[in-house]
N, CA, C and O of each residue as an XYZ file, in Angstrom:
308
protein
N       8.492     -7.510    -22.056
C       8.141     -8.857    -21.632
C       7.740     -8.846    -20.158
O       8.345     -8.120    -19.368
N       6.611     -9.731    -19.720
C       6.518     -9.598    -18.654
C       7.016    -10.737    -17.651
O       6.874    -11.933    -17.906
N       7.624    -10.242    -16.464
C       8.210    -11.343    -15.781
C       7.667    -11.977    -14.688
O       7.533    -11.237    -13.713
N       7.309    -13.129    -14.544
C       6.878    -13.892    -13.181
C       7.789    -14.121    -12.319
O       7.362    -14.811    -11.394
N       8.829    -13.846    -12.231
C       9.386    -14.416    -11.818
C       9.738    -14.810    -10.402
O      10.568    -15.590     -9.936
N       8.459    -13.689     -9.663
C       7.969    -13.559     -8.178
C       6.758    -13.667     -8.233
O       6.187    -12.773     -7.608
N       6.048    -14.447     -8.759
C       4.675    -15.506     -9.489
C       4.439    -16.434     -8.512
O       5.018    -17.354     -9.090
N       4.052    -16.933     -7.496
C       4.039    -18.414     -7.189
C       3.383    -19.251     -8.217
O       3.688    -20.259     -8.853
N       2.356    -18.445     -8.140
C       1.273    -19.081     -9.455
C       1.516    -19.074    -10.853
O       0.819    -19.506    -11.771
N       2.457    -18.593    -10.860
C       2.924    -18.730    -12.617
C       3.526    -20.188    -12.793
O       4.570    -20.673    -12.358
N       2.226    -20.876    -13.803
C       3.182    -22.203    -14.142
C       2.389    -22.991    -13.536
O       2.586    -24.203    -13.633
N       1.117    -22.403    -12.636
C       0.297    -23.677    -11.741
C      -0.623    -23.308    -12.421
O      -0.943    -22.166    -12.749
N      -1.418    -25.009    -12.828
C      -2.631    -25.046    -12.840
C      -3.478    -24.990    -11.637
O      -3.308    -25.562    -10.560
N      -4.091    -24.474    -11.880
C      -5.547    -24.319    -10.880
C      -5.829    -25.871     -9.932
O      -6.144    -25.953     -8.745
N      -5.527    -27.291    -11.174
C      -5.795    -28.522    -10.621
C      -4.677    -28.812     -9.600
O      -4.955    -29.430     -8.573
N      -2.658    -28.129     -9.995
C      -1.816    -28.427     -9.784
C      -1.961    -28.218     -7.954
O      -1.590    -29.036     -7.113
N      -2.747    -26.595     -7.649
C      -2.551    -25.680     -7.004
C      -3.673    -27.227     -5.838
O      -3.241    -28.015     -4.997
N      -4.842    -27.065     -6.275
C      -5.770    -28.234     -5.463
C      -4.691    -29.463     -5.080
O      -4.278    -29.796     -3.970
N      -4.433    -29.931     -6.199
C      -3.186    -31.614     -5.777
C      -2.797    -31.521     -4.782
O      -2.869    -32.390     -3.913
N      -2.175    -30.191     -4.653
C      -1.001    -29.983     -3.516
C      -1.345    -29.347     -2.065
O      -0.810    -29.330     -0.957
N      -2.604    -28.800     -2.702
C      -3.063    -28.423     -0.667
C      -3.724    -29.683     -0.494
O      -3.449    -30.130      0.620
N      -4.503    -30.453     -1.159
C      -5.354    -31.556     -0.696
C      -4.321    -32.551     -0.067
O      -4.491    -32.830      1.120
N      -3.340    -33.078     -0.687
C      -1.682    -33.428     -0.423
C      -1.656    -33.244      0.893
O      -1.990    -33.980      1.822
N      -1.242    -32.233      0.856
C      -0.666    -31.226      1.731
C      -1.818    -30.999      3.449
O      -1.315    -31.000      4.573
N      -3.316    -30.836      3.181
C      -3.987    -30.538      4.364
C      -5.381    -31.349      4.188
O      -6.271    -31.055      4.987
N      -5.670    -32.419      3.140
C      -6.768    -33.192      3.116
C      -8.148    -32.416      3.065
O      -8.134    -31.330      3.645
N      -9.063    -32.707      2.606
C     -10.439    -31.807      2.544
C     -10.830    -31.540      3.624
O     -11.536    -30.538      3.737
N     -10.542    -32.259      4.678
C     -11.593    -32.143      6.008
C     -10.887    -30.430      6.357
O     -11.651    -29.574      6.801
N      -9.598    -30.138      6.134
C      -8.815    -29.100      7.280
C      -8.835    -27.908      5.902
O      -8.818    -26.703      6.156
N      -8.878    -28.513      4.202
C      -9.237    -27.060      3.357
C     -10.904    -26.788      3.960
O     -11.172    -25.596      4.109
N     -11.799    -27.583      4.242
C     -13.123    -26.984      4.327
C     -12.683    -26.325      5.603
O     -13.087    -25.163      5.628
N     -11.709    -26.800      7.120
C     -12.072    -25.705      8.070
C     -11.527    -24.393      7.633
O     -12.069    -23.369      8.049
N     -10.295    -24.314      6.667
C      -9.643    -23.005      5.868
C     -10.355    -22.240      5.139
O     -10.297    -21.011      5.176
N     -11.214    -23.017      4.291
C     -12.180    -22.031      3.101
C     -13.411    -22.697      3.547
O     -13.625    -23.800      3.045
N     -14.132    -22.308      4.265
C     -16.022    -22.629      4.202
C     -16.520    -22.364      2.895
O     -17.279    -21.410      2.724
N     -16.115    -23.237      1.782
C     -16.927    -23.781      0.793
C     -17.915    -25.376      1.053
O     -17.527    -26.262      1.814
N     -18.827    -25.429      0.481
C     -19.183    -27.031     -0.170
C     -18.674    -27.785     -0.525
O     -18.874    -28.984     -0.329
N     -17.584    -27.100     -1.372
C     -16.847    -28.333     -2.762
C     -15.897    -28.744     -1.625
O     -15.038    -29.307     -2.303
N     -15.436    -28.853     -0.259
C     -14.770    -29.396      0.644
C     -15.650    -30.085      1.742
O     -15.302    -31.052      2.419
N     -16.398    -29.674      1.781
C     -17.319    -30.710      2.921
C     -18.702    -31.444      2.669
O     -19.369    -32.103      3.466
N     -18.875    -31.232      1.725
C     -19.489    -32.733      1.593
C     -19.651    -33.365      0.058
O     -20.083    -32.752     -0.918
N     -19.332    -34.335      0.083
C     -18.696    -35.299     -0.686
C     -17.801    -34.947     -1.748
O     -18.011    -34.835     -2.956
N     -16.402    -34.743     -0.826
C     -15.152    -33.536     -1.843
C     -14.584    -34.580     -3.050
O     -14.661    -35.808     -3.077
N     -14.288    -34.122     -3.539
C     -13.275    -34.443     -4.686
C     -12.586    -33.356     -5.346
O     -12.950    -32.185     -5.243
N     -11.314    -33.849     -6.214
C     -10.749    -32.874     -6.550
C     -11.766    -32.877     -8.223
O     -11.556    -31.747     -8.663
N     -12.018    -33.078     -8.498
C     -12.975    -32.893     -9.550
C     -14.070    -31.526    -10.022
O     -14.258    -30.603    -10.814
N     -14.802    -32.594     -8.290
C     -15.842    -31.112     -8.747
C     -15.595    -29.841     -7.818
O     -16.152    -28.745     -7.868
N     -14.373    -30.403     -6.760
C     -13.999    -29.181     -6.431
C     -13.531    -27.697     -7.592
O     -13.692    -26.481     -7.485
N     -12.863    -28.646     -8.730
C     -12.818    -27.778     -9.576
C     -13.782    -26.710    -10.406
O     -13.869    -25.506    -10.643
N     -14.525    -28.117    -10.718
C     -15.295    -27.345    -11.170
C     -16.613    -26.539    -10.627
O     -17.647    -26.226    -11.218
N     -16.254    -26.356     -9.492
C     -16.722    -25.069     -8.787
C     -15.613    -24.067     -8.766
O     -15.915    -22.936     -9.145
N     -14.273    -24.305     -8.356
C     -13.595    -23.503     -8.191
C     -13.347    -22.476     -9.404
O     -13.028    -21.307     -9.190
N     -13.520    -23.007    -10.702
C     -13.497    -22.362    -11.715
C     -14.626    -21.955    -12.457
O     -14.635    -21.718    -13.664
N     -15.650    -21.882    -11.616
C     -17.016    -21.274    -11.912
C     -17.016    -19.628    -10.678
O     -17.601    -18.561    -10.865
N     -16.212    -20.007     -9.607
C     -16.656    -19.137     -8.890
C     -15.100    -18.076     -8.278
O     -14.265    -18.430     -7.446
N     -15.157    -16.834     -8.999
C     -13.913    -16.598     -8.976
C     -13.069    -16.157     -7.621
O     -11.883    -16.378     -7.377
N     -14.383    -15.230     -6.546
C     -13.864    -15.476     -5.071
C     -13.744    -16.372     -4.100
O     -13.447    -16.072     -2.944
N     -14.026    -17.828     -4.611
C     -13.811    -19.086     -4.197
C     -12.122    -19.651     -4.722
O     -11.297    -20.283     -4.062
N     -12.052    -19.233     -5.883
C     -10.792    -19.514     -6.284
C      -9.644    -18.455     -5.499
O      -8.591    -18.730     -4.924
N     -10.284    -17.219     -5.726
C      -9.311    -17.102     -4.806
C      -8.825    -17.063     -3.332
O      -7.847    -16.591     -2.753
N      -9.723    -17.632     -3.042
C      -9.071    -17.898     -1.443
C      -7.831    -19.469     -1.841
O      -6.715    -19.502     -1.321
N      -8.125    -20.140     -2.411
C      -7.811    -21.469     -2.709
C      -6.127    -20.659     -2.888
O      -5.217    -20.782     -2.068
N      -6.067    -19.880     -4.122
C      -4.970    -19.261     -4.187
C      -4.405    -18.826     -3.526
O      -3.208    -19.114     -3.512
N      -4.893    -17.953     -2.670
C      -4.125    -17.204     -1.276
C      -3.645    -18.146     -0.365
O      -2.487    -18.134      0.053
N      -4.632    -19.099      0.011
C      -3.861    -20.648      1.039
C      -2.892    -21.212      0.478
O      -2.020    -21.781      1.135
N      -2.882    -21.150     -0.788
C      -1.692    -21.834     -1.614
C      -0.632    -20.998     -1.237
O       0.218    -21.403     -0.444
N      -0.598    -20.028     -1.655
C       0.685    -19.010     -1.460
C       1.049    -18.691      0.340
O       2.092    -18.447      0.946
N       0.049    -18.797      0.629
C       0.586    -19.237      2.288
C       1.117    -20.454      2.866
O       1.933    -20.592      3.776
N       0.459    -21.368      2.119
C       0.871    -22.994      2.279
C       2.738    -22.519      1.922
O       3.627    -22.733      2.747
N       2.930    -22.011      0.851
C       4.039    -22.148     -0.137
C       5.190    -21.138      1.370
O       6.149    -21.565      2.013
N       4.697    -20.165      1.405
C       5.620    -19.618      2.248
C       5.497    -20.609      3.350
O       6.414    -21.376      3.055
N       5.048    -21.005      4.246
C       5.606    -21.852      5.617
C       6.038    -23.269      5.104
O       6.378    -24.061      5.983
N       6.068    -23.644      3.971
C       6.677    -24.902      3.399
C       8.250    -24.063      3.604
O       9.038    -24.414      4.482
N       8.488    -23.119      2.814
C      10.078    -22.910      2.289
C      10.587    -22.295      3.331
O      11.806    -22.349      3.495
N       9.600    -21.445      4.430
C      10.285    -20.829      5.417
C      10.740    -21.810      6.588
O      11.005    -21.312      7.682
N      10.831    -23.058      6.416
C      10.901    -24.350      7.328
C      12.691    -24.578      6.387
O      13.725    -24.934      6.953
N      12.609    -24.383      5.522
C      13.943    -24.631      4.805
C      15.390    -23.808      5.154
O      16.417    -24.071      4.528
């Protein structure tokens, strides 16, 4: 069996992972983080997606900020 159990991303949707940085740092400060489009001009979490899940080294930066977001959230704890 395989274990996540040191996963951040195990258990997140892709949309969950967007909710929570947009939440978290608003489009204006993900576009200065990731120089994509789908953040600077006319963002939504929508079609941010659906770029993000068309383009797989776009997604993963999204992922990597997440998992960095995630460590200085808990390392504040």
């Amino acid at each position: 069996m395989n274990n996540q159990l040191n996963n951040p991303l195990h258990g997140k949707t892709l949309e969950i992972i967007l909710n929570e940085l947009v939440l978290a740092y608003g489009f204006e400060e993900l576009a200065n983080q990731i120089d994509i489009n789908c953040f600077k001009s006319n963002p939504s979490v929508k079609s941010s997606l659906t770029f993000l899940r068309r383009t797989p080294w776009a997604r993963t930066k999204v992922e990597n900020l997440y998992i960095a977001y995630l460590r200085e959230k808990y390392a504040d704890q």
